[in-house]
C-alpha positions, 0 to 999 in steps of 0.5 A, spaced: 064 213 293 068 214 298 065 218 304 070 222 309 072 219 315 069 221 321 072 224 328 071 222 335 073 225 341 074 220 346 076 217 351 081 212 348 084 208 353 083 206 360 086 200 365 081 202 369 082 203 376 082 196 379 090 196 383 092 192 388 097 197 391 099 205 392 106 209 392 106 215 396 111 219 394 114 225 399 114 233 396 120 234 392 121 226 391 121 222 385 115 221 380 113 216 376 111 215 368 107 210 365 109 207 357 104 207 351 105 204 344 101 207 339 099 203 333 093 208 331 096 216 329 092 219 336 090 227 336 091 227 344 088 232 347 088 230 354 090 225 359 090 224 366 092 219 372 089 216 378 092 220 384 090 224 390 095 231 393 093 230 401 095 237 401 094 239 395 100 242 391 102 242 384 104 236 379 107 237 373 105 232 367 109 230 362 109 226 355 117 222 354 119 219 348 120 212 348 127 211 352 126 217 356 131 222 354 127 227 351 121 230 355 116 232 349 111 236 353 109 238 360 103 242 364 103 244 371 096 242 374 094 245 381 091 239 385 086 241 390 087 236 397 084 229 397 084 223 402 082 218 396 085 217 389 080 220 383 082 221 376 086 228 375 087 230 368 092 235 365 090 242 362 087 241 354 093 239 350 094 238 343 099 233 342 100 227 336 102 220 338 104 217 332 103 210 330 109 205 331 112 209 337 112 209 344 110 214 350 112 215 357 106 219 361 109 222 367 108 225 373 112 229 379 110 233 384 113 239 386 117 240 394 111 242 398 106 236 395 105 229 396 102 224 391 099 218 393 098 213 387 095 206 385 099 201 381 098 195 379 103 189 381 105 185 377 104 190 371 098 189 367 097 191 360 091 194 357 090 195 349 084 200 347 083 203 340 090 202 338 093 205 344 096 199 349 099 200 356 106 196 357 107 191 362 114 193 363 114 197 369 114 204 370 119 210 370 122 214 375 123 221 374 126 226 379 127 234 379 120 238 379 123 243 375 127 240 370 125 233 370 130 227 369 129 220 367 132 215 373 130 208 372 125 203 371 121 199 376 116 194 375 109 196 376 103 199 372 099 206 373 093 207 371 093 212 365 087 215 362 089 219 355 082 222 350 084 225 343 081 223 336 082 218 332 080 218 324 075 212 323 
């Protein structure tokens, strides 16, 4: 007899937040995204990133394809003012990464906001539930209202991702 599988929502990835340096990013100034390749079809239903607004403001999450050449999705989150980094996550979202591709999870702030963001240095990889950071470097993106991609450099963010996954 075969019985159906079950479903979890769950936080499915998670590197922790034990970083050893931080960026800070200026309003108007170029954002930063993180690279997931996925070994297990995920129903992502939101993710967040360990950052901190001083002022508050706005960012704009992103998810990129794997050469970040086309922006996938995006969602402004209002951020409220903070002196110390906490995960902040994105509107609900219903987005599926597909098993043997890789994602790029971003995120720049608009030109009244800055963001200060840990990293870790080298760049660490973390691998949960088929879902693995890459130790590669991060990107950079600028242009808040039509997001480009400029370069890679070579740290790691902290990136949370939730979402079901068949068992």
């Amino acid at each position: 007899i075969v019985m159906p599988g079950h479903v979890r929502a769950d936080l499915l990835l998670d590197p922790g937040t034990a970083t050893n340096g931080s960026t800070e990013r200026d309003p108007g100034a170029h954002g930063f995204g993180q690279g997931v390749s996925v070994d297990t079809n995920t129903n992502l239903s939101q993710f967040a990133m360990f950052l901190n607004a001083p002022d508050g403001g706005n960012i704009k999450y992103m998810i990129w394809d794997s050469t970040n050449s086309t922006l996938l999705l995006s969602d402004i989150v209002p951020v409220t003012s903070s002196a110390t980094p906490s995960w902040i996550l994105s509107d609900p979202l219903s987005f599926t990464l597909n098993s043997g591709a890789t994602y790029y999870f971003g995120a720049i702030q608009d030109s009244d906001t800055e963001i200060d963001a840990p990293f870790f240095f080298p760049a660490v990889s973390a691998t949960e539930n088929g879902l693995t950071t890459l130790d590669t470097g991060n990107a950079n993106y600028d242009d808040f209202l039509t997001p480009v991609f400029t370069s890679l450099a070579g740290a790691a963010f902290p990136l949370q991702l939730y979402g079901t996954q068949g068992i």
